[in-house]
N, C-alpha and C positions, 0 to 999 in steps of 0.2 A: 658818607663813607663809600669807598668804589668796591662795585660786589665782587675782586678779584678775592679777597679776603677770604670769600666764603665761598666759592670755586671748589666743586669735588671736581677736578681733571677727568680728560675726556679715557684716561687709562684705568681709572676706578669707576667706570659708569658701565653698565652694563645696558648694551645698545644693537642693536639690527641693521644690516643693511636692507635700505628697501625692499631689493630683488628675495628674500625670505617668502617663506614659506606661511601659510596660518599654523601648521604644526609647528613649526622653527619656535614660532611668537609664543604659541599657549607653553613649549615647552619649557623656551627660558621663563618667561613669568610665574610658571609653577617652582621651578628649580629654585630661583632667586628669591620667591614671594612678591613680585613686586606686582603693580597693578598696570603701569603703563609703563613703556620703554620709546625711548627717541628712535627713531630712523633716519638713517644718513645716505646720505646717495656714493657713488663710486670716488668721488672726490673727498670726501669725508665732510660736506656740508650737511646743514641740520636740514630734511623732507618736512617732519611731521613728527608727532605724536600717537602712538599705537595705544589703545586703551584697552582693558578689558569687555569695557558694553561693548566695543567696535565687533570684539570678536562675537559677542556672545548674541548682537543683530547680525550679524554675519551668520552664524551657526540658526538663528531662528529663520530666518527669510532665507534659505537656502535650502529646497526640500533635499530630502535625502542625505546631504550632509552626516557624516559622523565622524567621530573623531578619528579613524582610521583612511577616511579620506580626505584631513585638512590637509596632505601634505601636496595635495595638487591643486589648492587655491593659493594663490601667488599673493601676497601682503595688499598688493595695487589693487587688487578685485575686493579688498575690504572697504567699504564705508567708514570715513573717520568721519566723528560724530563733533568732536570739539577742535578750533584750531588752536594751538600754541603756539603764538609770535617767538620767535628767540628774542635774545637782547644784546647789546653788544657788547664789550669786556669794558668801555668806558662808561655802560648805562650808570647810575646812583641806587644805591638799595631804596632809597626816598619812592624810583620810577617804580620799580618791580612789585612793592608790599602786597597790590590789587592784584595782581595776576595770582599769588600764590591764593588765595580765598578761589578762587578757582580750579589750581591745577597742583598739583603732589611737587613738582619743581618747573624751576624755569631755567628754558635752555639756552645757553652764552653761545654765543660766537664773534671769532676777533674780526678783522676790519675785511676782509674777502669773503665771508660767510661763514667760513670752516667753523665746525663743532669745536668746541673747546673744553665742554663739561657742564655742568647745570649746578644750583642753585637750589637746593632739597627745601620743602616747606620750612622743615624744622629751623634750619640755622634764620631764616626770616623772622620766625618768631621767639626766636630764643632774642636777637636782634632788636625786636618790635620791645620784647619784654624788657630787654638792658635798659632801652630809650624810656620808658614808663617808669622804672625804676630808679633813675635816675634823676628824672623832675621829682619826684616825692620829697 
């Protein structure tokens, strides 16, 4: 099955431009609840993956640091700890299953790079669960 199916678009995803802030980042992922957020560069291609540890080694190895001065540490001066590969909008749900045991989603991009939306754990395993379900 082609993972456009299960594609939340890149207009429901709540995302960063690199050039952000670490306040920018802790603030949306407090607002949103989420844990990690994509980063995309000036063109709108997938950078990276912004994670919660990233911040929170960033906030430990940084004396002095407080959260009234994250707003002068630039996103790029963070340590990303884990990498997430995008996948393309032709990959197979079959390629992606492993990445998700890893990471909260996985990030699409069509045939030039550009961000397109990601691929949320849940609908892989709601997915994983039909296919189980269905040999029974």
């Amino acid at each position: 099955m082609n993972i456009a199916f299960f594609l939340l678009p890149k207009k429901e995803v709540i995302h960063l431009p690199v050039q952000s802030t670490m306040r920018q980042a802790l603030e949306k992922m407090e607002y949103h609840r989420y844990t990690a957020l994509p980063l995309l560069d000036d063109e709108g291609r997938y950078v990276a993956t912004l994670t919660e540890g990233d911040l929170l080694w960033k906030l430990k190895n940084t004396p002095n640091l407080t959260f009234d001065t994250t707003n002068r540490i630039s996103i790029s001066e963070i340590e990303l700890h884990r990498t997430n590969e995008p996948v393309p909008i032709h990959a197979k749900m079959e390629e992606i299953i492993s990445r998700a045991m890893e990471q909260n989603f996985v990030p699409v991009v069509d045939d030039q790079g550009i961000f397109i939306g990601i691929i949320r754990r849940r609908e892989i395993i709601e997915y994983c669960a039909e296919q189980l379900f269905n040999k029974i």
